[in-house]
C-alpha positions in Angstrom: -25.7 -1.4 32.1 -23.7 -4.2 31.4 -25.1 -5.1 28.0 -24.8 -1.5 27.2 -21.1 -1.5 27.8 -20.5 -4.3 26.2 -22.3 -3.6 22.9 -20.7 0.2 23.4 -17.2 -2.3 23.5 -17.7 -4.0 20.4 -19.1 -1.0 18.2 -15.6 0.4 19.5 -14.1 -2.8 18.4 -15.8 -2.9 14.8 -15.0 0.9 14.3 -11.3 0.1 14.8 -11.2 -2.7 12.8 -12.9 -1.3 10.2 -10.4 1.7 10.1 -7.4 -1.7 10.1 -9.0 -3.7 8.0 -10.3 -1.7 5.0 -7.7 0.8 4.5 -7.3 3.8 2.3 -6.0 7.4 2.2 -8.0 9.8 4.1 -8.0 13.5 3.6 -4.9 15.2 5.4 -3.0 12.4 6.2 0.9 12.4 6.7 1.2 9.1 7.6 1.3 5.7 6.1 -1.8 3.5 5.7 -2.5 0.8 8.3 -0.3 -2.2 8.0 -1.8 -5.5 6.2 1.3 -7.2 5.9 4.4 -8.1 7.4 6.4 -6.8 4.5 4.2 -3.5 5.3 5.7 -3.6 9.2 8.9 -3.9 8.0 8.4 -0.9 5.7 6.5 1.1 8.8 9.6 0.3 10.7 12.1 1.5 8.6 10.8 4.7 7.6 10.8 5.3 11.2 14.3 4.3 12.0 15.9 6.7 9.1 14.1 9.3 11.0 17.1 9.1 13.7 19.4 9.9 11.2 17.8 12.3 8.4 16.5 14.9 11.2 19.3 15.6 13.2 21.6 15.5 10.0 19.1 18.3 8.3 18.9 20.1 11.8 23.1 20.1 11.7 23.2 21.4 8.6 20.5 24.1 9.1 22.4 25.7 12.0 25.7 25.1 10.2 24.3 27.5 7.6 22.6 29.6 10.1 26.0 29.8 11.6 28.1 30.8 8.5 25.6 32.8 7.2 25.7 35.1 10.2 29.2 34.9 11.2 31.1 35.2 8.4 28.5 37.8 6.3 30.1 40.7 4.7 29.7 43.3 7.8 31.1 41.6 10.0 34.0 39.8 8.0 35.0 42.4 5.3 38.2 40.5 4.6 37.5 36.7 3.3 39.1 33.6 4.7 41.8 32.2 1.9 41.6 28.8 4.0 42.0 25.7 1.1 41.3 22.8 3.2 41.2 21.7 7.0 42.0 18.3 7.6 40.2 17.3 10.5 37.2 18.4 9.0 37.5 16.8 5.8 38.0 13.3 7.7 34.8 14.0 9.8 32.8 14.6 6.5 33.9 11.6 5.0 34.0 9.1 7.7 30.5 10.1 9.3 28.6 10.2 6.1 30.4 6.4 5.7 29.3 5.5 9.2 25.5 6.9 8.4 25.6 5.0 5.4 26.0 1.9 6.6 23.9 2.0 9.3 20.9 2.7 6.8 22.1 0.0 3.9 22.2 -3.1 6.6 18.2 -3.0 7.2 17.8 -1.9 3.8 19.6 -4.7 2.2 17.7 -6.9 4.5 14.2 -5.1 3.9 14.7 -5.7 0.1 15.8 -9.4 0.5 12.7 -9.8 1.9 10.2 -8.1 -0.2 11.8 -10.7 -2.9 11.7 -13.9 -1.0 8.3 -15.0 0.3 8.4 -17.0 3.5 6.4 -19.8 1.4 5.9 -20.8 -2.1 3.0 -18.9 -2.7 -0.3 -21.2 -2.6 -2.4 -18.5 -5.2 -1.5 -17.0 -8.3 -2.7 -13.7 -10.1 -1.7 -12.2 -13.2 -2.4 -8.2 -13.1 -2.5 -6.4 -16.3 -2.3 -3.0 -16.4 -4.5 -0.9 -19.4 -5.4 2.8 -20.2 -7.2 3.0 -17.9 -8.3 -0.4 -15.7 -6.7 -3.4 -14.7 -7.7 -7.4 -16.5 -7.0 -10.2 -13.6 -6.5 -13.7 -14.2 -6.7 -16.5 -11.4 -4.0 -18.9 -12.7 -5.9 -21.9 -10.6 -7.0 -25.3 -12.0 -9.6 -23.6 -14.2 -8.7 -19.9 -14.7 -10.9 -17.0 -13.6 -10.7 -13.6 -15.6 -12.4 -10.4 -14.9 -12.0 -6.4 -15.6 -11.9 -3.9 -13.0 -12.1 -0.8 -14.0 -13.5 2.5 -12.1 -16.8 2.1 -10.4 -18.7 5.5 -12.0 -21.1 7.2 -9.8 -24.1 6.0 -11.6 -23.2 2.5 -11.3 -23.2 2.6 -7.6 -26.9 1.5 -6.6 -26.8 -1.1 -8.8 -23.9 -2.5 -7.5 -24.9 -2.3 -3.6 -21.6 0.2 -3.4 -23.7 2.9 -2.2 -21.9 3.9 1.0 -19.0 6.0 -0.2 -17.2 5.2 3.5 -16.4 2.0 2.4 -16.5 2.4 -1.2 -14.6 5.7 -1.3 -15.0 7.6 -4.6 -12.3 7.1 -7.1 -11.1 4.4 -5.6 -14.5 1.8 -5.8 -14.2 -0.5 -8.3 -16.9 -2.5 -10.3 -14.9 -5.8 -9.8 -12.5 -6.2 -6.6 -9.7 -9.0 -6.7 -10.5 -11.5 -4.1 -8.3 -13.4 -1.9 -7.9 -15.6 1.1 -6.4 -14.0 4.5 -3.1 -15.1 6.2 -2.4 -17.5 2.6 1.0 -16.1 0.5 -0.4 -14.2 -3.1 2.1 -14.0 -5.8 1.3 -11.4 -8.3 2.7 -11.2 -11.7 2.6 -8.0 -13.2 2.5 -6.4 -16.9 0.8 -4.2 -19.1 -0.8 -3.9 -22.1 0.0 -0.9 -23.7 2.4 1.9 -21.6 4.0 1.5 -18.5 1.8 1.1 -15.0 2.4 0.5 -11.5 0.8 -1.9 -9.5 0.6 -0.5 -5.8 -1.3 -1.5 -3.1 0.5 1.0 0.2 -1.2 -1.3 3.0 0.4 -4.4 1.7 4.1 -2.3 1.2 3.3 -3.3 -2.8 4.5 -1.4 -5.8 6.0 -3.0 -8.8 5.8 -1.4 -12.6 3.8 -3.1 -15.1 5.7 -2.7 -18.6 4.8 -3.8 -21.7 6.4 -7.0 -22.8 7.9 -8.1 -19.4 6.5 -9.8 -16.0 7.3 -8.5 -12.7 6.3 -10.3 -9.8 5.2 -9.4 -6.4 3.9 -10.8 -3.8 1.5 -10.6 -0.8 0.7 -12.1 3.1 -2.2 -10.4 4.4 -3.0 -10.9 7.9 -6.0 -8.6 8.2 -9.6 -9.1 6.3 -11.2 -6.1 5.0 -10.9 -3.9 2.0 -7.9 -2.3 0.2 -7.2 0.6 -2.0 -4.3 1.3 -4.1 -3.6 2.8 -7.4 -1.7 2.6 -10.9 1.5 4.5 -9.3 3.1 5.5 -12.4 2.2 8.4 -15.0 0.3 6.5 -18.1 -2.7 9.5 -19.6 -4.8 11.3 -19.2 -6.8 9.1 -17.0 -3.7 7.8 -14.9 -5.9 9.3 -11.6 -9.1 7.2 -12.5 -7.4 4.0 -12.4 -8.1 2.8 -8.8 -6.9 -1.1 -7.7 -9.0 -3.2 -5.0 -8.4 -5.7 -3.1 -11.2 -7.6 -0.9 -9.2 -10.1 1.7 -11.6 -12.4 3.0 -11.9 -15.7 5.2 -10.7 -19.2 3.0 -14.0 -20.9 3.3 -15.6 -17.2 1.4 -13.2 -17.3 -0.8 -13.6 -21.1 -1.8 -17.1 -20.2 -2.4 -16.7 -16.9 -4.4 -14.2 -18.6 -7.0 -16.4 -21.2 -7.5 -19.1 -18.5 -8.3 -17.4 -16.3 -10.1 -16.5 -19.3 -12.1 -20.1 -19.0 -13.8 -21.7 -15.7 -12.4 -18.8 -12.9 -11.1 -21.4 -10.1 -11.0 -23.6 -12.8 -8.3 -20.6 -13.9 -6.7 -19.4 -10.4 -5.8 -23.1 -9.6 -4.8 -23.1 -12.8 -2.3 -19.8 -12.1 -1.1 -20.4 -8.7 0.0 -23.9 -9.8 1.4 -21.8 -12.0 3.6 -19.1 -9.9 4.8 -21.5 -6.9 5.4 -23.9 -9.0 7.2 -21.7 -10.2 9.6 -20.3 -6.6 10.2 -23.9 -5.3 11.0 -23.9 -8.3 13.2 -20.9 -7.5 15.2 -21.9 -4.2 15.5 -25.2 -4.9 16.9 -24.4 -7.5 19.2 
């Protein structure tokens, strides 16, 4: 009985996690992804705290309508009010929307400082380039890694080991995922190489526009291993919905060993990785 609740426990456990740790949109759903990252937290937070102020403002001026709408309608007031101005009221709609304001621009202002100042130089570089309709990565490391990753198409999935369409959702599979290192600080430098893009990744609370000719950067903490899905977040074709981005967050040591891999064989060293991280998931969830 014990063993029973216990491995009843941990399949709990590993059915949580993997809902935390490999994120993506699921059908129906009004809120926002899991967070991955402080920065993401932050985000989380905010959205919730503006929700204090932007209902009961809308509910105010619902009824306020409500209100005018029914007690000064034609029926009952045949003879309009020729009122120009009311001075109390005038100072009430100017100061509160002031006082709103500011309450909403101080964790703003502090939310966007940080989104632009990492809490560490960032120990790993990527360049993301954004094309019609795929993404080209390049590992700016001692010797430089670059790989496509483009759509992973339905018939491409066996061959891959990408199969399970839980975890590789479709659409947003990819053939080649970008690889990195949990709890390390990713900078991401961002362009295109035709039209404008958008590198977004909603778990991480990252979005930034590739555009031709310039370099935006980003950057990244995550806290969480697992699998993430985002997408080119800007209108660039006909193929702007087929243009998925993943990102595969895994322990140091794995990621030591896939970049050195990749190096030389990145179809074997995506292969291996995967064998690894999947292995030990059916081994938490039989234990």
């Amino acid at each position: 009985m014990r063993r029973f609740l216990a491995g009843l426990m941990a399949s709990g456990a590993l059915l949580f996690t993997g809902l935390a740790h490999a994120d993506q949109p699921h059908p129906w759903q009004m809120r926002m992804q899991e967070p991955a990252t402080g920065i993401m937290r932050q985000i989380e937070w905010f959205e919730a705290y503006t929700l204090w102020f932007i209902i009961p403002i809308t509910s105010l001026v619902l009824l306020l309508l409500a209100y005018c709408i029914f007690k000064f309608r034609a029926s009952a007031n045949p003879t309009p009010s020729r009122t120009s101005h009311n001075t109390l009221i005038e100072v009430i709609w100017t100061v509160g929307p002031v006082i709103v304001l500011l309450f909403i621009a101080v964790p703003s202002f502090q939310l966007l400082t940080a989104q632009y100042t990492p809490e560490e130089e960032p120990a790993l570089t990527i360049k993301a380039t954004g094309n019609q309709w795929n993404w080209d990565y390049e590992y700016q490391v001692e010797d430089p890694l670059s790989f496509n990753s483009a759509l992973l198409q339905d018939s491409d999935r066996e061959a891959a080991g990408k199969s399970d369409k839980a975890r590789y959702p479709r659409l947003l599979a990819v053939d080649n995922e970008v690889v990195v290192p949990v709890n390390v600080t990713t900078r991401v430098l961002v362009t295109a190489a035709d039209v404008i893009h958008a590198f977004a990744m909603p778990a991480f609370g990252v979005k930034t526009d590739a555009v031709p000719g310039r370099i935006n950067e980003t950057w990244f903490k995550p806290e969480k291993e697992g699998l993430y899905y985002g997408q080119c977040s800007e209108l660039c074709g006909k193929d702007h919905a087929f243009m998925p981005i993943a990102i595969r967050v895994v322990s140091q040591q794995q990621y030591d060993t896939w970049l050195v891999a990749a190096k030389t064989d990145l179809g074997g060293a995506n292969k291996a990785l995967m064998a690894a991280v999947d292995g030990a998931s059916k081994l938490a969830s039989a234990q």
